[in-house]
DSSP file (Angstrom, degrees, kcal/mol; ACC not computed):
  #  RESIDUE AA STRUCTURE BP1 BP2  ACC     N-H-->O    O-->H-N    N-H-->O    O-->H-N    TCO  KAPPA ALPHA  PHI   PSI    X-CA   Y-CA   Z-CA
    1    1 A X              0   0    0      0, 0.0     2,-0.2     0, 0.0    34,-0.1   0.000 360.0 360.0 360.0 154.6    0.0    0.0    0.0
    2    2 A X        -     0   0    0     32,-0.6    34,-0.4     1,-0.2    32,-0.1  -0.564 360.0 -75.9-110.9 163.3    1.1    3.3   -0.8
    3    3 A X        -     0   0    0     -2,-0.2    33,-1.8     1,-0.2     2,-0.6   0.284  38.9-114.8 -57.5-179.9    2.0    6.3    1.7
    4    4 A X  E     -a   36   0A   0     31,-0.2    65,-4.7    33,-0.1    66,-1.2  -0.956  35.3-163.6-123.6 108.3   -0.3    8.4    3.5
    5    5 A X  E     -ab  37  70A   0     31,-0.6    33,-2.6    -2,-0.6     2,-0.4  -0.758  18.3-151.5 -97.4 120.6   -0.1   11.9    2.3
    6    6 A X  E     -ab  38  71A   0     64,-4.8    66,-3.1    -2,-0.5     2,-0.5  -0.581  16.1-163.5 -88.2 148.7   -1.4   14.8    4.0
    7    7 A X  E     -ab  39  72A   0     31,-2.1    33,-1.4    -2,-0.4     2,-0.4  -0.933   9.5-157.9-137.4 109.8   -2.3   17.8    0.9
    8    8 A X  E     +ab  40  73A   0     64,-1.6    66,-1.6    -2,-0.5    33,-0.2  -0.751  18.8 172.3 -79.3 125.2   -2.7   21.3    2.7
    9    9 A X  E     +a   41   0A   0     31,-1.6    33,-0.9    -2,-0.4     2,-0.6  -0.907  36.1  27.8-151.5 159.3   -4.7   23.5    0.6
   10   10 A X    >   -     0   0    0      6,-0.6     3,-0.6     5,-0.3     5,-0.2  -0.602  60.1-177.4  78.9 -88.7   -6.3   27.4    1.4
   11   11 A X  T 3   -     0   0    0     -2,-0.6     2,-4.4     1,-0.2     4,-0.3   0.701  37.8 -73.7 100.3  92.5   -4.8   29.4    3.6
   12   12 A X  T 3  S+     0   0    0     31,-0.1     2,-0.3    67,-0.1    -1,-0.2  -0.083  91.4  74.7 -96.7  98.7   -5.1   32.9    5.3
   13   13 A X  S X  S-     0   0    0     -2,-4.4     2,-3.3    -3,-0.6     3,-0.7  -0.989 101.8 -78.2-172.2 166.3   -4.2   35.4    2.4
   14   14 A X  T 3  S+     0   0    0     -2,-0.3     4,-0.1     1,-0.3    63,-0.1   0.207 121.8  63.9 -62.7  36.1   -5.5   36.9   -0.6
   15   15 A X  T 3>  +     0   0    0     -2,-3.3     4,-2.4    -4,-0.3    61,-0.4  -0.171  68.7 120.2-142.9  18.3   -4.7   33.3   -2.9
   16   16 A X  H <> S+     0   0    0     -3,-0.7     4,-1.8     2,-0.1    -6,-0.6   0.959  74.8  37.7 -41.5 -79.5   -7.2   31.5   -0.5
   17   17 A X  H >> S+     0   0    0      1,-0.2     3,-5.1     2,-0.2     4,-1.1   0.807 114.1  50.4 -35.5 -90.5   -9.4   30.6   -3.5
   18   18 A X  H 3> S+     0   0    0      1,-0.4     4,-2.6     2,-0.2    -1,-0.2   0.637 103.9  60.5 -58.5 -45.7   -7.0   29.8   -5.9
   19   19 A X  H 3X S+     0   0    0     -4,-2.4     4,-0.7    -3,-0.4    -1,-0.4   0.871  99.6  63.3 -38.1 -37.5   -5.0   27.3   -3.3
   20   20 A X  H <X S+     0   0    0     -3,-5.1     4,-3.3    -4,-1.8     3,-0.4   0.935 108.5  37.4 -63.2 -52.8   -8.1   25.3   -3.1
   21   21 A X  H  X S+     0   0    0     -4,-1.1     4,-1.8     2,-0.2    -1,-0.3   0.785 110.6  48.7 -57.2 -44.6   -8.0   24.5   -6.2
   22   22 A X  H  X S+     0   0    0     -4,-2.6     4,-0.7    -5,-0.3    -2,-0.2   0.336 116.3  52.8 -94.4   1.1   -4.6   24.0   -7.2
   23   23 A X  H  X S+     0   0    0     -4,-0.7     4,-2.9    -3,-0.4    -2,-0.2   0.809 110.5  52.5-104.0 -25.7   -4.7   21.4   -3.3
   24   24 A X  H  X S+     0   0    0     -4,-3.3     4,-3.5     2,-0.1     5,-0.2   0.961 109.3  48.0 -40.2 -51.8   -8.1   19.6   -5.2
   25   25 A X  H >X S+     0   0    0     -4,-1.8     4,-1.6     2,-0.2     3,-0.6   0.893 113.6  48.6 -41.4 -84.1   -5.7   19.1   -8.3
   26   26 A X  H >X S+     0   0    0     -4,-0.7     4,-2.3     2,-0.3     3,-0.8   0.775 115.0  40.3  15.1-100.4   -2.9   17.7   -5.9
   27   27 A X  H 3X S+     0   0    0     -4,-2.9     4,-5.9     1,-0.2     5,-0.3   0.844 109.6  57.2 -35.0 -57.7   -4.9   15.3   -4.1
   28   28 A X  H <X S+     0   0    0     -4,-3.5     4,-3.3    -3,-0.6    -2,-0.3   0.794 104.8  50.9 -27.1 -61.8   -6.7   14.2   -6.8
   29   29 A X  H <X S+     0   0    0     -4,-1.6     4,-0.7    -3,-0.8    -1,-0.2   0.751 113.9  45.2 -71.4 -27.2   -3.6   13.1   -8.8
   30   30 A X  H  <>S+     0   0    0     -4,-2.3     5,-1.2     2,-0.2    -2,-0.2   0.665 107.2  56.9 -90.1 -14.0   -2.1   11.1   -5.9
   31   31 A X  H ><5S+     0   0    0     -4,-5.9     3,-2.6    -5,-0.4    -2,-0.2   0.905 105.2  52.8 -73.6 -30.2   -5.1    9.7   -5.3
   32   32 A X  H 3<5S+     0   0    0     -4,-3.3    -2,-0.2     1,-0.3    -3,-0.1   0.904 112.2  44.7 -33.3 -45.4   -5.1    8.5   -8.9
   33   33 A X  T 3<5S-     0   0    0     -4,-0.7    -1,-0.3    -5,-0.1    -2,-0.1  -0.212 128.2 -91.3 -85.9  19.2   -2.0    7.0   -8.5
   34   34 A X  T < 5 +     0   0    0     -3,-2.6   -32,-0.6     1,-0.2     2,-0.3   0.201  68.4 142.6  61.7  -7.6   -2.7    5.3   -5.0
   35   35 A X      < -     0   0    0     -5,-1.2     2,-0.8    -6,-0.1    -1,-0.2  -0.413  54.3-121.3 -59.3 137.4   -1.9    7.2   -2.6
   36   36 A X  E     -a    4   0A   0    -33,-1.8   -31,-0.6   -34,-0.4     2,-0.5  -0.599  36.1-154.5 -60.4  82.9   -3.8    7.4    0.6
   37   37 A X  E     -a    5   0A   0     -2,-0.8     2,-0.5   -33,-0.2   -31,-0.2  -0.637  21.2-169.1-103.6 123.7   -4.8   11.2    0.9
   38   38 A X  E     -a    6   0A   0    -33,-2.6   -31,-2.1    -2,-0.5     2,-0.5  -0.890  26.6-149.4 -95.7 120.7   -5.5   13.1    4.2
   39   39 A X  E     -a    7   0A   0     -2,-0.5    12,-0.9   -33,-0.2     2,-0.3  -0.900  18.9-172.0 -97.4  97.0   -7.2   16.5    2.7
   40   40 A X  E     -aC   8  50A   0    -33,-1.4   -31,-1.6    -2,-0.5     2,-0.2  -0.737   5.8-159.3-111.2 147.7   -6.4   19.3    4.9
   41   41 A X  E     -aC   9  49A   0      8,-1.4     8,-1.6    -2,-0.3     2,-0.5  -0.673  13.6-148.6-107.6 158.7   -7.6   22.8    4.9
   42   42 A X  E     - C   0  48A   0    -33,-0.9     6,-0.3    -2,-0.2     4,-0.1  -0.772  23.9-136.6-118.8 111.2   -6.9   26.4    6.1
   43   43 A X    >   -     0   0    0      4,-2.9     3,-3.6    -2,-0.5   -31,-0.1  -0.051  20.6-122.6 -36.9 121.5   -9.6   28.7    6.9
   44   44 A X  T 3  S+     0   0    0      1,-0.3    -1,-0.2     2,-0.1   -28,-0.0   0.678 119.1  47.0 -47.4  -7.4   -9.3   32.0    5.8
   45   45 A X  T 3  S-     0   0    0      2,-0.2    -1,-0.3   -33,-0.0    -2,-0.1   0.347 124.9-108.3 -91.4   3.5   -9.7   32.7    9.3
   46   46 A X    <   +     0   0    0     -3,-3.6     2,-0.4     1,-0.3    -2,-0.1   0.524  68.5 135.3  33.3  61.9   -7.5   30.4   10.0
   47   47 A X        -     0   0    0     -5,-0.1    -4,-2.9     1,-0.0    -1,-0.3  -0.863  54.6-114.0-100.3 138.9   -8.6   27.6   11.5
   48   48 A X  E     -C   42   0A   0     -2,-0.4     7,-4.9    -6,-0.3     2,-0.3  -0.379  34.3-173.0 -85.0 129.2   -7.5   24.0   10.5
   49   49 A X  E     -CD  41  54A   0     -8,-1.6    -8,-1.4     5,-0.2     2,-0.2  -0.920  19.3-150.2-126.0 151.7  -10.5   21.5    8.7
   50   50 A X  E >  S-CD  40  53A   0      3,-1.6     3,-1.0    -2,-0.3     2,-0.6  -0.798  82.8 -42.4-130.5 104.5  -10.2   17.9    7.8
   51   51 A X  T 3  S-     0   0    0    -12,-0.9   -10,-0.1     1,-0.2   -13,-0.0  -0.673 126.2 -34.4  77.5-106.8  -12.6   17.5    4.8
   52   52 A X  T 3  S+     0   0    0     -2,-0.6     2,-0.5    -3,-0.1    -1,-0.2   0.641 118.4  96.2-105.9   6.2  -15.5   19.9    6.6
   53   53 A X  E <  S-D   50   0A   0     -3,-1.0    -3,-1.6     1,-0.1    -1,-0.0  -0.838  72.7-135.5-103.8 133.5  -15.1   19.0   10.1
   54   54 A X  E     -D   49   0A   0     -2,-0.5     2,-0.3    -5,-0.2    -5,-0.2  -0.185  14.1-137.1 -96.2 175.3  -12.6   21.8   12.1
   55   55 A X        -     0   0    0     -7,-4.9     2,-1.3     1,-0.1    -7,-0.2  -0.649  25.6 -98.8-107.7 169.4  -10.1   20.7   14.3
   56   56 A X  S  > S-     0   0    0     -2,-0.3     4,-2.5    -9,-0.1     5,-0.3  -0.679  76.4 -60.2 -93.2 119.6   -9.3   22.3   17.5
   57   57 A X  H  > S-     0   0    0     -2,-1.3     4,-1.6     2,-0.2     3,-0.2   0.227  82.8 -47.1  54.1-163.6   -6.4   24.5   16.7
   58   58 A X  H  4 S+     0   0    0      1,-0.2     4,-0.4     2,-0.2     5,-0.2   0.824 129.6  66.4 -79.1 -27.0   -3.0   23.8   15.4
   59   59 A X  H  > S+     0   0    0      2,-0.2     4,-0.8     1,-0.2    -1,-0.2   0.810 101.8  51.5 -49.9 -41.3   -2.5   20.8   17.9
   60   60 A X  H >X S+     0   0    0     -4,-2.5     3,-1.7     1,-0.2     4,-1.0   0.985 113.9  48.2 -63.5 -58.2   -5.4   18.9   15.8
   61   61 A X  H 3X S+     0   0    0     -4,-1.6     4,-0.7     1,-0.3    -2,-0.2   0.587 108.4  45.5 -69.8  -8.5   -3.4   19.8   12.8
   62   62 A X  H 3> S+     0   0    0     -4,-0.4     4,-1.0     2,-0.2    -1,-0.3   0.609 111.8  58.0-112.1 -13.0   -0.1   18.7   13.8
   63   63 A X  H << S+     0   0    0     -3,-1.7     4,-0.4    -4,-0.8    -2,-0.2   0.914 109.1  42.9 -64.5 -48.1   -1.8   15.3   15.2
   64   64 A X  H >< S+     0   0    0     -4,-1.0     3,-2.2     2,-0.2    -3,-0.2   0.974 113.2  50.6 -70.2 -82.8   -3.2   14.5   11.9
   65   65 A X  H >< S+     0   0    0     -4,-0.7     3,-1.3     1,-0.3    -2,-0.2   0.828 104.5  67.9 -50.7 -35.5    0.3   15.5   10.0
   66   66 A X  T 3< S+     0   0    0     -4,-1.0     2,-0.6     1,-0.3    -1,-0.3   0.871  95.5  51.8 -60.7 -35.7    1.9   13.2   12.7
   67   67 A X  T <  S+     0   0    0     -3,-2.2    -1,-0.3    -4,-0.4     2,-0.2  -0.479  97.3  90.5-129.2  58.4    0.4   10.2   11.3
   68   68 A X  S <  S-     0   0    0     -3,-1.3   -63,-0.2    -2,-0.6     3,-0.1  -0.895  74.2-123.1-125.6 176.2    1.5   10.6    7.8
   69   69 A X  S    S-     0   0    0    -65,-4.7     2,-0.4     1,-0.4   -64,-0.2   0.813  87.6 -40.6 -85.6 -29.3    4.2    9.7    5.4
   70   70 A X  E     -b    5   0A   0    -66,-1.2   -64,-4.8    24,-0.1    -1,-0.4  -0.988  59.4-116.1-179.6 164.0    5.0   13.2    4.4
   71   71 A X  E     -be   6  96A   0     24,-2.9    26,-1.6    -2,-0.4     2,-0.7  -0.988   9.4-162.2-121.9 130.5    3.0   16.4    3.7
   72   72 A X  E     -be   7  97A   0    -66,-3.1   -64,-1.6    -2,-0.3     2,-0.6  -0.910  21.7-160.6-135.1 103.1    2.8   18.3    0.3
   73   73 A X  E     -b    8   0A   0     -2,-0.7   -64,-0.2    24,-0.5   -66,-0.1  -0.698  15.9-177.5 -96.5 140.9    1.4   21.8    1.5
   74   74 A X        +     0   0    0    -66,-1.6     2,-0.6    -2,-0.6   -64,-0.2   0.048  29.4 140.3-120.5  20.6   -0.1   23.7   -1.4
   75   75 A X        -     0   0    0    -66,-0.2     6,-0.7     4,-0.1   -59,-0.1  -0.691  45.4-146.3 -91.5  94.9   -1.1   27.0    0.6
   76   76 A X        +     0   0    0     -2,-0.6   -61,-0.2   -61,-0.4     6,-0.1  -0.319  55.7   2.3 -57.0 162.2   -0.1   29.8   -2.1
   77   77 A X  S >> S+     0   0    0      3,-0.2     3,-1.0     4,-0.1     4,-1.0  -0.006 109.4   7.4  78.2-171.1    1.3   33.3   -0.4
   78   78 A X  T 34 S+     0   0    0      1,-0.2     3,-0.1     2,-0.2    73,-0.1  -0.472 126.6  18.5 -52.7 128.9    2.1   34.4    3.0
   79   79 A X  T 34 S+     0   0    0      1,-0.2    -1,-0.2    -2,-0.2    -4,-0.1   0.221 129.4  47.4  87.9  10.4    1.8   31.8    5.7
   80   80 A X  T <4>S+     0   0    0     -3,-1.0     2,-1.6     5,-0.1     5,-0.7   0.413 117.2  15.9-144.0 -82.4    2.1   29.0    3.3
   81   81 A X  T  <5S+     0   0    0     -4,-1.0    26,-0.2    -6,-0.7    27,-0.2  -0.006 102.3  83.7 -85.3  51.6    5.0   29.1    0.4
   82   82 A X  T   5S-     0   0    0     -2,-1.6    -1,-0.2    -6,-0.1    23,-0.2   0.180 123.6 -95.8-137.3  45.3    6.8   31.5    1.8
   83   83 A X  T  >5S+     0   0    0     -3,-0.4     4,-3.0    21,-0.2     5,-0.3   0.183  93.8 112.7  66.1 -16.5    8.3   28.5    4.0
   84   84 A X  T  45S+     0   0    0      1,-0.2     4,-0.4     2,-0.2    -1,-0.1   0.567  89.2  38.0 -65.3   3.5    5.9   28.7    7.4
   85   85 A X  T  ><S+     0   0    0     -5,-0.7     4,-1.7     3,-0.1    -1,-0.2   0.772 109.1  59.0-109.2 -33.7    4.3   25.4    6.7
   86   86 A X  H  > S+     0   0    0     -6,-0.4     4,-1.5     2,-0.2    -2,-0.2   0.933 113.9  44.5 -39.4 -70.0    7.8   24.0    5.4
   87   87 A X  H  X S+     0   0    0     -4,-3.0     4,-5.3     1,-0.3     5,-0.5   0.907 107.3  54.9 -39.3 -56.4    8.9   25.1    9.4
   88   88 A X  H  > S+     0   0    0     -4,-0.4     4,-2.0     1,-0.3    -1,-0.3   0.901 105.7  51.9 -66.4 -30.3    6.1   23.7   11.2
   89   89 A X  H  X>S+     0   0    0     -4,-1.7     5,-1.9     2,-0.2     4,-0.6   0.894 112.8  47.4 -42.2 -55.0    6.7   20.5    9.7
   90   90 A X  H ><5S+     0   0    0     -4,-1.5     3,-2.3     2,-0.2    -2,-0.2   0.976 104.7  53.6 -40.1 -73.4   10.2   20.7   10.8
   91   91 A X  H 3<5S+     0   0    0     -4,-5.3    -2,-0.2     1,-0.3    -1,-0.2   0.890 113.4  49.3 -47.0 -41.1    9.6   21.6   14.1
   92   92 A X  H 3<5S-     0   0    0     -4,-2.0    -1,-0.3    -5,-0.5    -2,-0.2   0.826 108.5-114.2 -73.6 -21.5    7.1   18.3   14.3
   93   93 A X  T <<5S+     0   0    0     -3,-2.3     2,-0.5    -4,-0.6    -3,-0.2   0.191  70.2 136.4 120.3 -38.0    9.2   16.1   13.0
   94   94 A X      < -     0   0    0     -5,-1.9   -23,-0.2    -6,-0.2    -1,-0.1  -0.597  55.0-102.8-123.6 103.9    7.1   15.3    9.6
   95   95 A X        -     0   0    0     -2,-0.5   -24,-2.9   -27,-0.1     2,-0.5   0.150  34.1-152.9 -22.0 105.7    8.1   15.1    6.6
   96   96 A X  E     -e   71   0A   0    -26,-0.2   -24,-0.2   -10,-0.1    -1,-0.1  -0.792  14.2-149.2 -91.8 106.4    7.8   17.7    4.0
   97   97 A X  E    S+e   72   0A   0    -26,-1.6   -24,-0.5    -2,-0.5     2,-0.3  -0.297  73.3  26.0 -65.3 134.9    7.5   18.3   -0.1
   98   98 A X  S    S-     0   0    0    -26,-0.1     2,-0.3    -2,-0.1   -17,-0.0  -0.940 100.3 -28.9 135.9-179.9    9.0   21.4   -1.1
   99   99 A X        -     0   0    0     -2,-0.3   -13,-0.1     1,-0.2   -16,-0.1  -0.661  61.5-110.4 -80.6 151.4   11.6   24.0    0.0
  100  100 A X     >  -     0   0    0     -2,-0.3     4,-2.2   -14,-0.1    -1,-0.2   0.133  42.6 -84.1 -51.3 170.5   12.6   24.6    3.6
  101  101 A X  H  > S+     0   0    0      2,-0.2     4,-1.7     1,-0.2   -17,-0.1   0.857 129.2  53.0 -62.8 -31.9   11.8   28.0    5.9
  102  102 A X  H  > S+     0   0    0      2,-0.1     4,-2.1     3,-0.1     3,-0.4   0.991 113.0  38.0 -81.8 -40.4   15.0   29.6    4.2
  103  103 A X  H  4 S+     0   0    0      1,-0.2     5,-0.3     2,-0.2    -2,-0.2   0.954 114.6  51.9 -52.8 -57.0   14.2   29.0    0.6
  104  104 A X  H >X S+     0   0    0     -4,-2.2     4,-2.7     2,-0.2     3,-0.7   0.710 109.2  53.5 -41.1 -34.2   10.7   29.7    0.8
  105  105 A X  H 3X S+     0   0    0     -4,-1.7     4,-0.6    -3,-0.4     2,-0.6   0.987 115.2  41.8 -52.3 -65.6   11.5   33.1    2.7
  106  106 A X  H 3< S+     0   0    0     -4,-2.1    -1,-0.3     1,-0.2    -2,-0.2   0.010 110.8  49.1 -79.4  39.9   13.4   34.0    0.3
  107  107 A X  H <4 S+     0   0    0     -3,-0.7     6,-0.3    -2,-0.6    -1,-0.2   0.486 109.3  58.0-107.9 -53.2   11.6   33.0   -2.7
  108  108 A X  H  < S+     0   0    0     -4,-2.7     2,-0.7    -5,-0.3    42,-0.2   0.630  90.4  76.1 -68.6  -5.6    8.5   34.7   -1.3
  109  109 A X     X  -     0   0    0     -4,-0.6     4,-1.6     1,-0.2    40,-0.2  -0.922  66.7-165.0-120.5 118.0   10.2   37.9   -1.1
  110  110 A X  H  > S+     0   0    0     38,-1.0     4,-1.5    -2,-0.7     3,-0.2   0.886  89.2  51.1 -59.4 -46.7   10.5   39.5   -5.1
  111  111 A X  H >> S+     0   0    0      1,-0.3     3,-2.1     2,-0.2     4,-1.2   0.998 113.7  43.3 -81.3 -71.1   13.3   42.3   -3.8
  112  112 A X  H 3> S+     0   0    0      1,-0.3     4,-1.2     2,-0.2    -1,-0.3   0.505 107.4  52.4 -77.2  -4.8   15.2   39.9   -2.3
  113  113 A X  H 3X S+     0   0    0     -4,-1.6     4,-2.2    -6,-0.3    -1,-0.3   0.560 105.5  62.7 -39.4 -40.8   15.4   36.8   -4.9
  114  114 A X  H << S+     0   0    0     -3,-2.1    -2,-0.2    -4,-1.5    -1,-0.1   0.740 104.2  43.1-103.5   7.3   16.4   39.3   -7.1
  115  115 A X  H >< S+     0   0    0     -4,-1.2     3,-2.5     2,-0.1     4,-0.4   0.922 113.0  53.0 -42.6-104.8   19.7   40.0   -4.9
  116  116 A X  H >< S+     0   0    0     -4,-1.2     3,-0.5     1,-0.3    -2,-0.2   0.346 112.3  45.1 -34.0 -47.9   20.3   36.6   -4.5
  117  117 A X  T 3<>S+     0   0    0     -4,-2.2     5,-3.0     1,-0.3    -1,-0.3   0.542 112.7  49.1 -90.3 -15.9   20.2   36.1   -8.0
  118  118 A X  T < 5S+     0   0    0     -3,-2.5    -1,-0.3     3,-0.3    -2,-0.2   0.434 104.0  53.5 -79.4 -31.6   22.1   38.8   -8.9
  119  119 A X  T < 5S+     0   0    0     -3,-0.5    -2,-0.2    -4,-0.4    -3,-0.1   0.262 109.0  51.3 -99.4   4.0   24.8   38.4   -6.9
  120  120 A X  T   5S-     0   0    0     -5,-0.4    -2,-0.2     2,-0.1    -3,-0.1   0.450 125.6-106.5-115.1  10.4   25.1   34.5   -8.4
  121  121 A X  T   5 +     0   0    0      1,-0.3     2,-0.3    -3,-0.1    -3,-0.3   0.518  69.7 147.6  28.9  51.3   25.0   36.5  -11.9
  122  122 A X      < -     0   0    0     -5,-3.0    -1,-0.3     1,-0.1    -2,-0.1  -0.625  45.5-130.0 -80.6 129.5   21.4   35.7  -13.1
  123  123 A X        -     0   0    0     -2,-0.3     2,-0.3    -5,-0.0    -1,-0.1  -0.312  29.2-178.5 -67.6-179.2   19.9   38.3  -15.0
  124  124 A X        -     0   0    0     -6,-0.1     3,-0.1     3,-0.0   -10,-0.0  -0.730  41.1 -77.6-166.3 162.8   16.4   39.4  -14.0
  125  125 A X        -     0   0    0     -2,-0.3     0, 0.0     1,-0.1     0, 0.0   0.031  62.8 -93.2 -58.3 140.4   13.8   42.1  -15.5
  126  126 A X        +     0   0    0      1,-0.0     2,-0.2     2,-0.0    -1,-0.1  -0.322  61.9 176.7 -56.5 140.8   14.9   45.9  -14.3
  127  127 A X        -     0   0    0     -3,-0.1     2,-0.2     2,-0.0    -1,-0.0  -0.763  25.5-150.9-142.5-167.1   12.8   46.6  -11.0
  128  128 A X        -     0   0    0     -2,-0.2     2,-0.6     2,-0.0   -17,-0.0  -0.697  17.2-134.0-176.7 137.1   12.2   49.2   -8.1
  129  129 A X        -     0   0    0     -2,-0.2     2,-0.4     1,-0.0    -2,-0.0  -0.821  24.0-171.4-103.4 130.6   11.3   48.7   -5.0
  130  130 A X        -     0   0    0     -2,-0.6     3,-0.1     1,-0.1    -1,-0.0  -0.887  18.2-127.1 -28.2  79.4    8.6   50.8   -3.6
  131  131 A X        -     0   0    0     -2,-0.4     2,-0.3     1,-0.1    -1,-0.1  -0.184  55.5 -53.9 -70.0-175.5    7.2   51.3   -0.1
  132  132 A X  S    S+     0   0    0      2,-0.1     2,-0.2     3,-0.0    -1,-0.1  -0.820 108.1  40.1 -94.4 116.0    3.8   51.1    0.5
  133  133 A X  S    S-     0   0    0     -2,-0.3     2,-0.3    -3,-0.1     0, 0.0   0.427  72.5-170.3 -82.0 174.1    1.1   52.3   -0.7
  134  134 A X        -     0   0    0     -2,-0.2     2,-1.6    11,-0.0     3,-0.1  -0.944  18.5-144.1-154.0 118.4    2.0   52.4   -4.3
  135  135 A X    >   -     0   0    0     -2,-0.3     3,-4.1     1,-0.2     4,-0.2  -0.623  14.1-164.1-102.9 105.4    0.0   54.0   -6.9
  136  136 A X  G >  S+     0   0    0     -2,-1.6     3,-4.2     1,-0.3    -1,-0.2   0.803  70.5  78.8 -30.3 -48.4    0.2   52.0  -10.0
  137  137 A X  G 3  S+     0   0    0      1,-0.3    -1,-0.3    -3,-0.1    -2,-0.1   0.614  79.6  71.4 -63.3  -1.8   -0.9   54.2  -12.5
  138  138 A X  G <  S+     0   0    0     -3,-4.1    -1,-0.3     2,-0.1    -2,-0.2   0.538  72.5 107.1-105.1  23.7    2.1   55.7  -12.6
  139  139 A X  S <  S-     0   0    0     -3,-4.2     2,-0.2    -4,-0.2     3,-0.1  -0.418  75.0-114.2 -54.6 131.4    3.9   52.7  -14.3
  140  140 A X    >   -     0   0    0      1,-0.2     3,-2.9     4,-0.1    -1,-0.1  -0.589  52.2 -70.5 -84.2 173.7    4.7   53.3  -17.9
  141  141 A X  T 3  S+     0   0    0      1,-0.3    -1,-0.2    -2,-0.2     3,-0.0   0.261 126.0  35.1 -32.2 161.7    2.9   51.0  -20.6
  142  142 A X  T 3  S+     0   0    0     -3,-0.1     2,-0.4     1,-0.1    -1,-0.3   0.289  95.2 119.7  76.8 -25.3    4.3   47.7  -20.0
  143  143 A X    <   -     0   0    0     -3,-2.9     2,-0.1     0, 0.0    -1,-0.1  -0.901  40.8-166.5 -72.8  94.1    4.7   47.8  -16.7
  144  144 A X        -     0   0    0     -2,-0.4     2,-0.3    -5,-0.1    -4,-0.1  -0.490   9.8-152.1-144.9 168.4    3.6   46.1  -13.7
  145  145 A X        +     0   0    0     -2,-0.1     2,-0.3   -11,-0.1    -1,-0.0  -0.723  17.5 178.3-137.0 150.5    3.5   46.4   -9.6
  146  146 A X        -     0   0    0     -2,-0.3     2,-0.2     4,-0.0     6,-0.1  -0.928  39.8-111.9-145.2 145.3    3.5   43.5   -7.5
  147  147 A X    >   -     0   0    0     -2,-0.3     3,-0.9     1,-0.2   -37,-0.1  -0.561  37.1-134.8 -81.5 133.1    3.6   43.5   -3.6
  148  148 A X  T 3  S+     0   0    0      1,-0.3   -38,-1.0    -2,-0.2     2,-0.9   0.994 105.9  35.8 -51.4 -58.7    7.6   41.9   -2.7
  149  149 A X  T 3  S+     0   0    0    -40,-0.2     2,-0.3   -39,-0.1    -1,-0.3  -0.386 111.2  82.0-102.2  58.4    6.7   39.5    0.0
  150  150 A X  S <  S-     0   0    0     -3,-0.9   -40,-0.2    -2,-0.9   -73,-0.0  -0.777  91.4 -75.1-134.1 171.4    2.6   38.4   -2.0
  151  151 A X              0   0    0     -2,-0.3    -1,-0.6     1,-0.1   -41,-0.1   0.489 360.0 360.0 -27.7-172.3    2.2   36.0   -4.6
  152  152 A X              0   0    0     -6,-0.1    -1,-0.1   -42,-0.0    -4,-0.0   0.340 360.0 360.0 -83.1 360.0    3.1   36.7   -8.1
């Protein structure tokens, strides 16, 4: 029989939706394939579900991850690829698919990827970083504003 995979999907930040979707896919393709699938959620309030029923806190959720073969968390954004599910995994013990707490940080953060990459001599697109708030419209044609440490 094949492992028992926990598939994290949701999430609280503005890629809620979009997680959900891309943790159905997920599951869905290892269950094709045999795998055993624990389907876990995050509220956008952020509370922890398994299928609809919620669990009490993060202690239900790290109980449930305990007694799998590994966990493939699929939580776009902030609190999720940006290495904090990666950690808590760590911190339990429990195997994790993915980067670690340092890649993800620094993946999830635009400004500082494109240092890193830059100092290993990878080109990347001309940028400027901005503080917050940031009024788009004054981009020329062609241009586009992304928040560093959000999604793309």
């Amino acid at each position: 029989m094949k492992a028992r995979v926990a598939v994290i999907g949701g999430g609280q930040n503005c890629e809620h939706e979009v997680s959900l979707a891309s943790a159905t896919a997920v599951a869905a393709a290892l269950e094709h394939t045999g795998y055993r699938v624990v389907r876990l959620t995050i509220g956008a309030d952020g509370t922890w579900h398994d299928g609809g029923v919620q669990l009490p806190g993060l202690a239900g959720a790290v109980r449930i991850l305990s007694g799998c073969d590994a966990v493939v968390p699929v939580v776009h954004g902030p609190r999720g690829e940006d290495g904090t599910l990666a950690a808590l995994c760590d911190l339990a013990g429990i195997t994790c698919v993915g980067s670690g707490l340092r890649a993800g940080a620094l993946g999830m953060d635009k400004h500082v990827t494109k240092l890193v990459a830059a100092e290993c001599g990878i080109a990347t697109a001309p940028a400027v970083l901005t503080p917050p708030p940031v009024d788009a419209s004054c981009w020329p044609p062609g241009g586009t504003c992304a928040a560093a440490g959000a999604g793309s």
